[in-house]
NUMARFI-690796 format. One record per residue: residue number from 1; residue in three letters; x, y, z of N, C-alpha, C, CB in turn. Coordinates in steps of 0.2 Angstrom, whole numbers. Atoms other than C-alpha are relative to their C-alpha. Last residue first. Glycine has a CB too. Layout:
R   num   residuo    n.xx    n.yy    n.zz   ca.xx   ca.yy   ca.zz    c.xx    c.yy    c.zz   cb.xx   cb.yy   cb.zz
R   NUM       ALA       X       Y       Z       X       Y       Z       X       Y       Z       X       Y       Z
...
! end
This chain:
R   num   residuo    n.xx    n.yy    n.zz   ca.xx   ca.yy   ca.zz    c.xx    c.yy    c.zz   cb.xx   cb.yy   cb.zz
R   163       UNK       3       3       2      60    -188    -121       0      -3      -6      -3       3       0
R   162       UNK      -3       8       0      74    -182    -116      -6      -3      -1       3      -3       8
R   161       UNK      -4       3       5      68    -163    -122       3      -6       1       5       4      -3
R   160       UNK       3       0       7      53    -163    -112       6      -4      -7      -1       9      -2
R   159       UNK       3       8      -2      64    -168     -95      -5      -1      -8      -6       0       8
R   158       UNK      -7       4       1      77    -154    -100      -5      -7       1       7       2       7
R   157       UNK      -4       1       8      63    -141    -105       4      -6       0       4       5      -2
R   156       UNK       4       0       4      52    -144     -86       3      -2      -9      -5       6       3
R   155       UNK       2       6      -2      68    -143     -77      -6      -4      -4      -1       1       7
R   154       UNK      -6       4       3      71    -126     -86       1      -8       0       5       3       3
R   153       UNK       3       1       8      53    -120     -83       8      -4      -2      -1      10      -5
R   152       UNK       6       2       0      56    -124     -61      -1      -2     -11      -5       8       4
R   151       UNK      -3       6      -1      72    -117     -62      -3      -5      -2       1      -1       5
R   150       UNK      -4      -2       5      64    -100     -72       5      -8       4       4       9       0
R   149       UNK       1       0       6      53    -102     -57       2      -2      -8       0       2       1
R   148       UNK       3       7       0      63    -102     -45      -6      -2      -5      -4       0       7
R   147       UNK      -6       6      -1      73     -87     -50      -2      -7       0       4       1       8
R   146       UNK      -1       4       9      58     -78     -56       3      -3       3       3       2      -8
R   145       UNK       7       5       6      52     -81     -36       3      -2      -7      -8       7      -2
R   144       UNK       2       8      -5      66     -77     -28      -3      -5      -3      -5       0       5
R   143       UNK      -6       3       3      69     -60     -38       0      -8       0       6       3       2
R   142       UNK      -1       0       7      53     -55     -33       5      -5      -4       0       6      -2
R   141       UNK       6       7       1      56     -59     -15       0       0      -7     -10       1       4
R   140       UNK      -3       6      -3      72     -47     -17      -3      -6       0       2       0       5
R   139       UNK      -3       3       7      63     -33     -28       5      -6       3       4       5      -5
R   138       UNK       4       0       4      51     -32     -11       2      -5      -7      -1       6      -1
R   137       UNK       3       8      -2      64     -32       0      -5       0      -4      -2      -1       7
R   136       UNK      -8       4       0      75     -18     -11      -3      -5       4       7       5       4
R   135       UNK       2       2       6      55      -7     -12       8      -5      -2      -3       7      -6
R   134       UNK       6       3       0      55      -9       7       0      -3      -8      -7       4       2
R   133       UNK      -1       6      -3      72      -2      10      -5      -4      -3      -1       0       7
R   132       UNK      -6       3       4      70      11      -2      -1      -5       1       7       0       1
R   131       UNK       5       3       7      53      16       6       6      -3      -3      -3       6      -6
R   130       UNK       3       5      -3      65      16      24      -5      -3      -7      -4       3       9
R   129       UNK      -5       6      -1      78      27      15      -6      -5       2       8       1       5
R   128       UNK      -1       1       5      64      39      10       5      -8       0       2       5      -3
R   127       UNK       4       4       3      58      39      28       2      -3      -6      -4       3       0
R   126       UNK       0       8      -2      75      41      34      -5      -3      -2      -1      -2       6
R   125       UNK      -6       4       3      77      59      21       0      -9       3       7       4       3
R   124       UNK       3       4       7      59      63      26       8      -4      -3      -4       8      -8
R   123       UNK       5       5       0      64      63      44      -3      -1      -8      -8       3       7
R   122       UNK      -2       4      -3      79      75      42      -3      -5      -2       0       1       6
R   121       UNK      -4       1       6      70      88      31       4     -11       0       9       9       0
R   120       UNK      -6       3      -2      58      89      44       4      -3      -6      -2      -5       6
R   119       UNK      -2      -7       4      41      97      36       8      -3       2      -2       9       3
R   118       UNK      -3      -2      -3      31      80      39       5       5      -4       2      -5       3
R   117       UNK      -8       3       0      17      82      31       3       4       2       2      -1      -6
R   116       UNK      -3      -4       2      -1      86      40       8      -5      -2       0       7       6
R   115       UNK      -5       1       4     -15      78      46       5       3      -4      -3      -2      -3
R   114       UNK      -1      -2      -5     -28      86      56       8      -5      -2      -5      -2       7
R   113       UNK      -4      -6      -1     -36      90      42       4      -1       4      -3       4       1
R   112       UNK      -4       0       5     -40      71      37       2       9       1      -4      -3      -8
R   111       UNK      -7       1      -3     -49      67      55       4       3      -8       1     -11       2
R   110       UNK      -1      -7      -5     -67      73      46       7       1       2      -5       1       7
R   109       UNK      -3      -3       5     -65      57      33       0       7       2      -3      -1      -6
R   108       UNK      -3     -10      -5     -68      49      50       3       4      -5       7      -1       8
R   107       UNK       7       0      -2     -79      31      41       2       9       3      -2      -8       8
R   106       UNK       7      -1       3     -65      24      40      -5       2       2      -1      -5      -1
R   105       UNK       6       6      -2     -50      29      48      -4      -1      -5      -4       0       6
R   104       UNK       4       3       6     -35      40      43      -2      -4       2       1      -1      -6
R   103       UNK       6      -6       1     -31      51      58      -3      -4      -6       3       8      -1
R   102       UNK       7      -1      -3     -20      37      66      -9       5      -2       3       4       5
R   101       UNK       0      -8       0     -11      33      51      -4      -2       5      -2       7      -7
R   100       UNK       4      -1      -5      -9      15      47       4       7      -1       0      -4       7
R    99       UNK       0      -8      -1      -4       7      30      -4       2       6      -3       5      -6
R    98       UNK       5      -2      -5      -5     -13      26       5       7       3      -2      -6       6
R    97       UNK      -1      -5      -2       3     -20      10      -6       5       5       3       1      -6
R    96       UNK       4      -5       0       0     -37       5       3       6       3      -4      -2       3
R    95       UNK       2      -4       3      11     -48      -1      -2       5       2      -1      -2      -3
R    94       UNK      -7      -3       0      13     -58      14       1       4      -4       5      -4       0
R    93       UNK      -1      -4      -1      -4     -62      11       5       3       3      -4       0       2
R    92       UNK       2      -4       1      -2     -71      -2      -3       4       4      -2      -1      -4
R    91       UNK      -3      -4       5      11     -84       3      -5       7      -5       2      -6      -5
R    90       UNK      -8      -2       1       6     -85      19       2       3      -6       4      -6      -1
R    89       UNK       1      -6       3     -14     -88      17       8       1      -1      -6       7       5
R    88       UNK       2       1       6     -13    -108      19      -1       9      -3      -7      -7      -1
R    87       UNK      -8       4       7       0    -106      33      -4       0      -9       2     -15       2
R    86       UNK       2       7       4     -13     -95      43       4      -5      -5      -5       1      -3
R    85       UNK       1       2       7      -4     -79      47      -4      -6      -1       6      -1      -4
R    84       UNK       7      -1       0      -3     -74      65      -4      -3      -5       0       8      -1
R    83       UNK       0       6      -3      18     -81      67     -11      -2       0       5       0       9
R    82       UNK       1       7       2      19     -72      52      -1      -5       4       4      -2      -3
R    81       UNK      -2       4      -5      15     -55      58      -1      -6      -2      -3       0       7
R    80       UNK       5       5      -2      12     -43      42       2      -6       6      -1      -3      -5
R    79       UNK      -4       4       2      24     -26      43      -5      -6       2       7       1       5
R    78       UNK       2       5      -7      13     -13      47       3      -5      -6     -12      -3       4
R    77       UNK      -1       9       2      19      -1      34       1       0       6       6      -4      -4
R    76       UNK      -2       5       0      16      17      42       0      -4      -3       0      -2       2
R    75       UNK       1       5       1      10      34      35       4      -5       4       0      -1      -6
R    74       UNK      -1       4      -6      18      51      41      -3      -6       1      -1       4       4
R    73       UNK       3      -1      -6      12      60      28      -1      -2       7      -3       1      -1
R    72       UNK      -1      -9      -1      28      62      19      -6      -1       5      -1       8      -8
R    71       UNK      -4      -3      -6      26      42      21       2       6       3       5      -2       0
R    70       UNK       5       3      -6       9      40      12       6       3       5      -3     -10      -1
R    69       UNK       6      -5      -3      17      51      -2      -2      -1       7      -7       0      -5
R    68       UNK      -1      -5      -2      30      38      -4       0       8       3       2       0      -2
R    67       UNK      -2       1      -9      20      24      -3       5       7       3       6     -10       1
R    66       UNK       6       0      -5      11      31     -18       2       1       7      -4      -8      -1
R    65       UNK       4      -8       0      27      37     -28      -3      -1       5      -5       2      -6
R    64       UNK      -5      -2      -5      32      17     -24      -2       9       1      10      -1      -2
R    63       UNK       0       2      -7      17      13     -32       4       1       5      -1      -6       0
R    62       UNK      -7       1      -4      19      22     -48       1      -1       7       3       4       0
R    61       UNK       1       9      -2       4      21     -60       4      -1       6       2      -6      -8
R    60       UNK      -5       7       0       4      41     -62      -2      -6       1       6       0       4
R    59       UNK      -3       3       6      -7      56     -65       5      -4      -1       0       3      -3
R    58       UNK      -6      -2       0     -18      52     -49       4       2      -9       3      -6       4
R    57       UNK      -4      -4      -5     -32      47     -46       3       5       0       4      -2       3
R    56       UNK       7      -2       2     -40      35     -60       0       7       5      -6      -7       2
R    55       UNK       1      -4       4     -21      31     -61      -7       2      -1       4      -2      -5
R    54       UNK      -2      -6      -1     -20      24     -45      -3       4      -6       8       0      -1
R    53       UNK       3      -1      -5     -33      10     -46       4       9      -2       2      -4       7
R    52       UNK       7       0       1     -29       2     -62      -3       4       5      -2      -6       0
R    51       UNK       0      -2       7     -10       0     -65      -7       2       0       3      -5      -6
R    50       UNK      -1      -4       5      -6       3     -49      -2       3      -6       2      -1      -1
R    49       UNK       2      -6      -4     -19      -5     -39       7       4      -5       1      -1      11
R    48       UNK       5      -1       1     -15     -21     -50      -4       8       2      -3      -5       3
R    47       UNK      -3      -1       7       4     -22     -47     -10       4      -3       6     -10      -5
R    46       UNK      -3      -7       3       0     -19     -30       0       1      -6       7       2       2
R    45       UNK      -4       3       8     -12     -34     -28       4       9       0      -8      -3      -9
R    44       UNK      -2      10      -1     -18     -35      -8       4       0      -6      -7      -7      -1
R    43       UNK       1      -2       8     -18     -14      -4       4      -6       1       3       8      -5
R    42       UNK      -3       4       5     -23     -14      13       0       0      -6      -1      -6       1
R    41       UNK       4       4       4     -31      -1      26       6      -2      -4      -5       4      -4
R    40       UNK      -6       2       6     -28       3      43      -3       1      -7       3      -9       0
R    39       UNK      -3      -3      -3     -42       8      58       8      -1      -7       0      -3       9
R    38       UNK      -2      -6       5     -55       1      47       5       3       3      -5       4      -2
R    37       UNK       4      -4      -5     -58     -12      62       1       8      -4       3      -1       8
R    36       UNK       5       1      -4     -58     -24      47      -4       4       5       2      -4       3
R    35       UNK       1       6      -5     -47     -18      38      -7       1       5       8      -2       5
R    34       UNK      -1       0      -9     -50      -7      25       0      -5       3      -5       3       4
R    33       UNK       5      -1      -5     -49     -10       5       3       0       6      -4      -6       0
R    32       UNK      -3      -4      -7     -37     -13      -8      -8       1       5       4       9      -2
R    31       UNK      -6      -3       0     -36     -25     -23       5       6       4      -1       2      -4
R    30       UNK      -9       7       0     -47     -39     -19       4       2      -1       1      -6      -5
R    29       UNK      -4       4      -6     -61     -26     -13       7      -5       0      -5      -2       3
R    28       UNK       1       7      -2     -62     -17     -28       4      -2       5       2      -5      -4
R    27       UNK      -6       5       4     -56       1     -25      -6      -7       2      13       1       5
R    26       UNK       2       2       7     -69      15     -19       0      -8      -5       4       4      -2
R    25       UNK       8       1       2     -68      18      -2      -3      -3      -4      -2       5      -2
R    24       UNK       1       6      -6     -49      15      -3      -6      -3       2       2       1       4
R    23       UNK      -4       6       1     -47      27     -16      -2      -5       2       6       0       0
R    22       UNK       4       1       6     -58      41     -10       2      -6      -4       1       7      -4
R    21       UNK       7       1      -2     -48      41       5      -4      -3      -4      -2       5       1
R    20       UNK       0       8      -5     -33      41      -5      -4      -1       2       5      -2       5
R    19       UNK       1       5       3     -41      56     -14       2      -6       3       3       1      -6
R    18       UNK       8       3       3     -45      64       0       0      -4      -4      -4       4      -3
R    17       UNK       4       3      -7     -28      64       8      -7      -3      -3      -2       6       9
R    16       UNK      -2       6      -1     -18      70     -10      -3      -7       5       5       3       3
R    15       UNK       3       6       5     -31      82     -10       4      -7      -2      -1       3      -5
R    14       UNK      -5      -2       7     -22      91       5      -6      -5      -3      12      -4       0
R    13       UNK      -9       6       0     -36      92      19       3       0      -5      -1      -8       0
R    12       UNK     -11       0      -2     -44     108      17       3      -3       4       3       7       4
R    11       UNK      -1      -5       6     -62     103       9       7       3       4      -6       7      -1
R    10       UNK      -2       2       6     -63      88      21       2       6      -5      -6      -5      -3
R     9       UNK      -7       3      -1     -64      99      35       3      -4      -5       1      -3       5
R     8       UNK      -8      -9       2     -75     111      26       4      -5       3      -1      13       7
R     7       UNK      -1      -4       5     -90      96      25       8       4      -1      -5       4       2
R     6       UNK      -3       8       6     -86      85      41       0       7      -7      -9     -12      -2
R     5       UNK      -9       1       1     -90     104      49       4      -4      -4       2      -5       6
R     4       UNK      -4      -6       3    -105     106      42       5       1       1      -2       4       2
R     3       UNK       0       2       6    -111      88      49       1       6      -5      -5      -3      -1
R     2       UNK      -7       4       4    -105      92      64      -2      -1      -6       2      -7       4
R     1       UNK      -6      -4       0    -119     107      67       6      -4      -2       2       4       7
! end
């Protein structure tokens, strides 16, 4: 009898749910996958999972879109604990992006009806501000990086051309 359930409950969760589901199942593991206790799951290369993951999905590449969806349904960013980190993973998994929902697990693609977006006009307005947030720290490491970099190539031209 449960396994006729799992069946119809997946069939009226939003397809939005399933497909992410179905994503995450799916996706190379170096680009997204479940954690460990599958209770989360991570998306390691965004720029990759956009251009390659979403759109096999979805009809867009648009990773904030993504995270934006995840927060109507009431998604979290786990924020990564750096004192947890290993020094030699740091700088790439600080990148990563980690998502929790109670009802999306691995393995409990029956939990995806019980899921619902939030209707609160309020709460989607802070969520949005809180995606802002994220995609304004995001473009702030970025910026970091070319910055350094672009110091990095410049130091590299002024020592070439004294040659």
């Amino acid at each position: 009898a449960n396994g006729s359930k799992k069946g119809e409950g997946t069939g009226s969760a939003p397809v939005f749910l399933r497909k992410t589901y179905k994503m995450i199942d799916t996706a190379n593991h170096a680009i997204a996958t479940w954690s460990d206790d599958g209770k989360t799951f991570v998306v390691k290369d965004t720029e990759k999972f956009a251009a390659e993951v979403i759109p096999e999905f979805f009809k867009h590449n648009n990773f904030s879109s993504f995270v934006r969806q995840l927060n109507f349904y009431g998604f979290r960013k786990i924020k990564s604990d750096p004192l947890r980190i290993r020094d030699a993973e740091t700088c790439q998994e600080s990148k990563y992006w980690k998502f929790r929902h109670d009802k999306f697990q691995q393995g409990r693609e029956d939990l995806l009806v019980e899921i619902r977006k939030s209707s609160s006009n309020d709460n989607t307005e802070k969520q949005d501000v809180e995606v802002l947030k994220q995609e304004v720290a995001t473009l702030k490491e970025e910026l970091t990086s070319v910055r350094s970099e672009m110091k990095q190539m410049r130091e590299m031209m002024e020592a070439f051309a004294t040659r």
